[in-house]
C-alpha positions in Angstrom: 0.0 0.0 0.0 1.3 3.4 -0.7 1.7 6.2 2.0 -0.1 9.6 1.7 2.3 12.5 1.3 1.8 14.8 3.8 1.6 18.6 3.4 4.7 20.5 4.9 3.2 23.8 6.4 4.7 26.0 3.5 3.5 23.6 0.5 0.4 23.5 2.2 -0.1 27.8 2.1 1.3 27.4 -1.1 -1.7 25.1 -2.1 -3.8 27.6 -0.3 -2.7 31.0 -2.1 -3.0 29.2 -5.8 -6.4 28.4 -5.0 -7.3 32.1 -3.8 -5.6 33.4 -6.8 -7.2 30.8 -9.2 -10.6 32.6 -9.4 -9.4 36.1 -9.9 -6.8 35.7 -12.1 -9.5 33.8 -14.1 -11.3 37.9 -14.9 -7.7 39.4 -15.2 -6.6 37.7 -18.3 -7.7 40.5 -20.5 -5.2 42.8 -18.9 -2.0 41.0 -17.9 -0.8 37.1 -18.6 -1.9 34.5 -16.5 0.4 32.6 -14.0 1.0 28.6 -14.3 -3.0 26.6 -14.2 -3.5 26.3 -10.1 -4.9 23.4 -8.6 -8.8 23.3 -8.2 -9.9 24.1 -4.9 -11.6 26.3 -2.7 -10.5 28.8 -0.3 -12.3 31.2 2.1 -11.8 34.8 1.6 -10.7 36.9 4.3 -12.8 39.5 6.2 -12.3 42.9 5.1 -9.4 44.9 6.4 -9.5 47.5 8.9 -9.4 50.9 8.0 -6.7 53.1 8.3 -7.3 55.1 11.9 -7.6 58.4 10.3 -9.8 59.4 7.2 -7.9 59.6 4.1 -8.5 61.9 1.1 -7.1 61.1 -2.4 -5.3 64.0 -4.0 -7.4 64.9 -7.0 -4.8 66.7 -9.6 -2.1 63.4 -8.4 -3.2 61.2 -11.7 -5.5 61.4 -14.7 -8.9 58.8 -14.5 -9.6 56.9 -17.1 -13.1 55.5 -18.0 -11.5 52.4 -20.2 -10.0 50.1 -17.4 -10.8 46.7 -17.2 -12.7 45.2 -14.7 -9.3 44.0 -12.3 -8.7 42.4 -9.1 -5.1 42.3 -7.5 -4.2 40.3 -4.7 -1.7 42.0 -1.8 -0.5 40.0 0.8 1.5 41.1 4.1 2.1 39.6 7.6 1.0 42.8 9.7 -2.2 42.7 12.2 -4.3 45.3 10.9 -3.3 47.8 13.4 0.1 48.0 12.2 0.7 50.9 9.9 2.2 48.8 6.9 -1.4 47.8 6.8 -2.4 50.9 6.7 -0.6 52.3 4.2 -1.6 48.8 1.8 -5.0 50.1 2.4 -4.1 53.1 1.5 -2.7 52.1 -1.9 -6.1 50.3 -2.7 -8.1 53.7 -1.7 -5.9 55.6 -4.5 -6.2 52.4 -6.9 -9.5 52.1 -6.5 -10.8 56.3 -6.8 -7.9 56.4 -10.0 -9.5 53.2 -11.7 -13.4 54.5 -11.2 -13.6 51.3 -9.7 -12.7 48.6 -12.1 -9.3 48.1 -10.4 -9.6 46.5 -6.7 -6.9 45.5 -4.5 -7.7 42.9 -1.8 -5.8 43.0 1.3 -4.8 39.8 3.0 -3.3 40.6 6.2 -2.0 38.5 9.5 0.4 36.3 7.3 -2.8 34.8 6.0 -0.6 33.9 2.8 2.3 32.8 5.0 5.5 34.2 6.3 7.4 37.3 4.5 9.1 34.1 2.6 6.3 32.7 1.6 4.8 35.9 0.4 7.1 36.8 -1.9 7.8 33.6 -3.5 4.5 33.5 -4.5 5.0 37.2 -6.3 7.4 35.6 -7.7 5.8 32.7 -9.3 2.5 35.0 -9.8 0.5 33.2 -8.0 -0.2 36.5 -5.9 0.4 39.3 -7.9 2.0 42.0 -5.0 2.9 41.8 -1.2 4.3 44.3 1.4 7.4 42.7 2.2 10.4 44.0 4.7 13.8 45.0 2.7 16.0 42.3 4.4 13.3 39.7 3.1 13.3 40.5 -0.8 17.3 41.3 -0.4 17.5 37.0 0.5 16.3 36.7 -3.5 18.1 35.9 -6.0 18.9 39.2 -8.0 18.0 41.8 -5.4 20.6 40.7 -2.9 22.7 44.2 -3.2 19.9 45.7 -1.7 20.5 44.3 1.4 23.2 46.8 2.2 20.6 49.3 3.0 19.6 47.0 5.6 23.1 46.3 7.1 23.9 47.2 11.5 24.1 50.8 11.4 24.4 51.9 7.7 22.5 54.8 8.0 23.4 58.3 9.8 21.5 60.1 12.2 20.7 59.7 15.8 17.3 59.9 15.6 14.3 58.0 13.9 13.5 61.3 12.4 17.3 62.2 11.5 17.3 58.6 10.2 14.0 58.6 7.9 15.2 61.9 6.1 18.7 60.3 5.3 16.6 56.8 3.9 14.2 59.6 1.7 17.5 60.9 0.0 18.7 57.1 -0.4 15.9 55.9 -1.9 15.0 58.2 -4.2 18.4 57.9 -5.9 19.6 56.7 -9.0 21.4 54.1 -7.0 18.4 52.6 -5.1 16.4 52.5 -8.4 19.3 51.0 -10.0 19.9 48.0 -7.8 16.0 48.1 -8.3 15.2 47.9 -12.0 18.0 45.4 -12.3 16.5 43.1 -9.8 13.3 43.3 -11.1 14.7 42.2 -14.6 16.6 38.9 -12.8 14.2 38.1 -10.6 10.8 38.8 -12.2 9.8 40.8 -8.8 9.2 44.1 -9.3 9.4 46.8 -6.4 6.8 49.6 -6.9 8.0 51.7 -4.2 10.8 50.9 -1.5 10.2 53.8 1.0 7.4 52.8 3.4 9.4 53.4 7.0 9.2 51.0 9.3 11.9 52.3 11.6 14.5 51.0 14.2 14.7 47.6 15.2 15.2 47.3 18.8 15.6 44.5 21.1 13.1 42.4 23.7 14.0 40.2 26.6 12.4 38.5 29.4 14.9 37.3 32.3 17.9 39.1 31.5 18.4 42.8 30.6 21.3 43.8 27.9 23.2 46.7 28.0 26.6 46.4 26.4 27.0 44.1 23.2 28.3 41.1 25.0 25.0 41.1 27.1 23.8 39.2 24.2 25.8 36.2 24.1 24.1 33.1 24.9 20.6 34.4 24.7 17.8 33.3 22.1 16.9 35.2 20.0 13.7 35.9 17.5 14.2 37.4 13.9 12.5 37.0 10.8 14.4 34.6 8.6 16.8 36.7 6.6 20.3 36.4 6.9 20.7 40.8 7.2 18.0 40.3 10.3 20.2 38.0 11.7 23.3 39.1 11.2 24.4 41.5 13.9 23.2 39.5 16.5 25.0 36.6 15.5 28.4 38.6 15.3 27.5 39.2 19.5 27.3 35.7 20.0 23.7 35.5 20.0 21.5 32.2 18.9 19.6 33.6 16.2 16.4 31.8 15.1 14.7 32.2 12.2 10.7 32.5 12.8 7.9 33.5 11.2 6.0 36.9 13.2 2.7 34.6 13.4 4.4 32.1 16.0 6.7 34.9 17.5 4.1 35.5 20.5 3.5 31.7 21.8 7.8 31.2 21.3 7.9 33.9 23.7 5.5 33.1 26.1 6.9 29.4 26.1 9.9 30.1 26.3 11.0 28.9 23.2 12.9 31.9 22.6 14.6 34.7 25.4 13.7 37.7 23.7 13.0 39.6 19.9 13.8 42.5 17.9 11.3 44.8 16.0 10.7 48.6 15.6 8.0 50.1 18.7 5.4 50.2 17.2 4.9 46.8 16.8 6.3 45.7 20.1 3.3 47.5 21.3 0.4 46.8 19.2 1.9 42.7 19.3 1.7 43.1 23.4 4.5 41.9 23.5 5.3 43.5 26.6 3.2 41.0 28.0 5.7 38.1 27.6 9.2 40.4 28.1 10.3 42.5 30.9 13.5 44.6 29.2 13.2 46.9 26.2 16.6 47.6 24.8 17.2 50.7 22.5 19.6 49.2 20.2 18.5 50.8 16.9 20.9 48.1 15.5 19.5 48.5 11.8 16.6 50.5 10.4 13.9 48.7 8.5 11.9 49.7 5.3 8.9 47.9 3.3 8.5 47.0 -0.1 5.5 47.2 -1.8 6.5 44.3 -4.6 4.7 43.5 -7.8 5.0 40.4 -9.6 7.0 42.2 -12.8 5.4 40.0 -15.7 2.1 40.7 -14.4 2.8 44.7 -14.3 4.5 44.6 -18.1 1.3 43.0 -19.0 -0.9 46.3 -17.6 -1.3 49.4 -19.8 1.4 52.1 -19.2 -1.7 54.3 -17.3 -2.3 51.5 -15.4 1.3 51.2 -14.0 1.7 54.8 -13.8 -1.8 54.6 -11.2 -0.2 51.3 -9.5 3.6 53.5 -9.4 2.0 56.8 -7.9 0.0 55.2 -5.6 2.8 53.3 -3.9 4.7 56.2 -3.4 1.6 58.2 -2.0 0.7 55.2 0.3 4.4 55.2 1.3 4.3 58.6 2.4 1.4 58.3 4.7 2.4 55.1 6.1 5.6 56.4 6.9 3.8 59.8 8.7 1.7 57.3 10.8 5.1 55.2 11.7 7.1 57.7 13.1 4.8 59.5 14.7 3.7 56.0 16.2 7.1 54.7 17.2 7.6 57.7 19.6 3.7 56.9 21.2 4.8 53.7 21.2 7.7 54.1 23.4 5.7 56.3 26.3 3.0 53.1 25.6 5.5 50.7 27.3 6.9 52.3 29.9 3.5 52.7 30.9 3.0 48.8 30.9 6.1 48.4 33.0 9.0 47.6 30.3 12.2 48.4 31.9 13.4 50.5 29.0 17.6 51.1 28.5 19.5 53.4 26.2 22.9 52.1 24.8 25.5 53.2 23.7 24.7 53.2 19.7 28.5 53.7 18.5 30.5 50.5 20.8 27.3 47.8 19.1 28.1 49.8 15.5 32.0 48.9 16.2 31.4 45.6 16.8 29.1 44.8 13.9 31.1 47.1 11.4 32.3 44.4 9.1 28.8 42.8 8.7 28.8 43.2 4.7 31.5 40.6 4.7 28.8 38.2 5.3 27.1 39.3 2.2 30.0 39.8 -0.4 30.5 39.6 -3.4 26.3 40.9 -4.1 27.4 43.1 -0.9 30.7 45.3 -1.5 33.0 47.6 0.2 32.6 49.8 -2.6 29.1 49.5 -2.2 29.2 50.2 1.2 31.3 53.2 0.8 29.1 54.3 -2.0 25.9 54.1 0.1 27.8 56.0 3.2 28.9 58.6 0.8 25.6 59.5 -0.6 24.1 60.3 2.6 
């Protein structure tokens, strides 16, 4: 008798996302090629997304409508709760889609890694089987073809010595010729195509429960969370830390179990995750700065009229800019939020961890270089 192949848990939300995307893509093929058949099955569709917490108003002179659109539905997936502002600003993107498009272009949120982790979501823009996700920068940087942009993402690449001082010097970055460089040649290798790289998520600080870190070597020994990218896990590695690799939908229950001693993430979602529930120490490391992607499957976008992409283009970039409004502003709240739920919160001293985690890049050569690194020091 032959034995049943069982489902791993990342063929199985593979399995899952095809099917969602089967009956869509089925009304899309008038306006952009089709990915690979999917296999037939059902899936439930998620409720509808939260809306952002403040009304938004779509600039009216921003980009021409157009009457002649075809009916269109796009499918973004992300692993934020809906409270998070990278939510926010995806909603955001499918306010402007939708007033642009008169309607006949909607973008369906799925939220709360309902598609899977970061990973996950992005290899399925990449096979088209989900046509665009909201994706961290050290996630797509793992991919084949976009791994220079990791550098942006490296322990303490970025001047300033605060999150404001810090977002300014990321604007300049990624609006240069550089960024979009490293950009339009990824999107060419590795048929993911990023529609705007400058949604701010902010600095990435660290959690722990029974042991509070101060100085670098603090960290040695402990267990720590991150997603599953190599530039997450770097710098904590270099300090002696055990790094694992998780997905943020288990990261609560490892905490509270004990699985792992503590986390990293920027404020905001240290609050809204409550995960001041489950750690006692709040560590202001800042020890890299985190940006989203809002990422498009690029055969699918070739395939769209060159209005349609402009819409899709400005959109990002407007959605960017009020997500990142909501995030900084946020991250400070944030901060005041837990102290007041009893975090024992500790400043650092920013420039002995950026020592110690200077030659970080080496990790990453030869997509990673010191010229590269110089180059992106340089232009700040």
């Amino acid at each position: 008798m032959s034995k049943r192949k069982v489902l791993s848990r990342r063929e199985f939300l593979q399995l899952s996302a095809m099917a969602i995307g089967a009956a869509s893509l089925a009304a899309c093929s008038s306006a952009a090629p089709s990915p690979a058949a999917t296999p037939a099955a059902q899936a439930t569709k998620p409720a509808e997304p939260a809306k952002p917490a403040e009304p938004t108003k779509v600039p009216a002179a921003a980009t021409p409508v157009s009457a002649s659109f075809p009916k269109l539905e796009i499918r973004l997936g992300h692993t934020a709760n809906t409270e998070l502002n990278y939510h926010k600003g995806s909603v955001r993107f499918a306010e402007l889609v939708k007033e642009r498009t008169n309607g006949q272009v909607t973008v369906t949120i799925y939220p709360n890694s309902q598609l899977g982790t970061e990973k996950d979501i992005t290899e399925q823009v990449k096979s088209g089987v989900t046509q665009m996700a909201t994706v961290g920068a050290a996630i797509i940087a793992s991919f084949t073809g976009w791994e220079p942009i990791g550098v942006f993402s490296l322990p303490y690449i970025m001047k300033g010595n605060t999150e404001e001082e810090q977002y300014q010097v990321f604007i300049k970055l990624a609006r240069s010729p550089m960024m979009k460089d490293i950009a339009e040649t990824a999107a060419k290798t590795s048929g993911i195509r990023a529609l705007d790289f400058s949604w701010w998520y902010g600095f990435r600080h660290l959690t722990t429960k029974n042991k509070q870190v101060i100085k670098p070597e603090d960290v040695k020994g402990l267990k720590i969370r991150t997603p599953d990218a190599p530039i997450h896990k770097v710098a904590l590695q270099m300090l002696g830390a055990s790094v694992i690799g998780m997905g943020f939908a288990e990261l609560y229950s490892a905490l509270q179990m004990g699985v792992v001693d503590g986390q990293e993430n920027p404020l905001q979602t240290i609050y809204t995750s409550k995960f001041y529930e489950v750690q006692k120490y709040l560590t202001l490391t800042g020890h890299m700065t985190q940006h989203q992607f809002l990422l498009i499957n690029d055969k699918f976008y070739q395939g769209l009229s060159p209005e349609l992409q402009k819409i899709l283009s400005d959109a990002a970039v407007e959605a960017g800019e009020y997500q990142s409004k909501l995030q900084l502003a946020d991250n400070k709240q944030s901060l005041q939020e837990l102290k007041t739920k009893g975090m024992v919160v500790a400043d650092v001293d920013r420039a002995d961890w950026a020592e110690k985690t200077k030659d970080a890049w080496k990790q990453f050569q030869p997509q990673i270089t010191q010229d590269l690194v110089d180059k992106v020091r340089q232009a700040q």
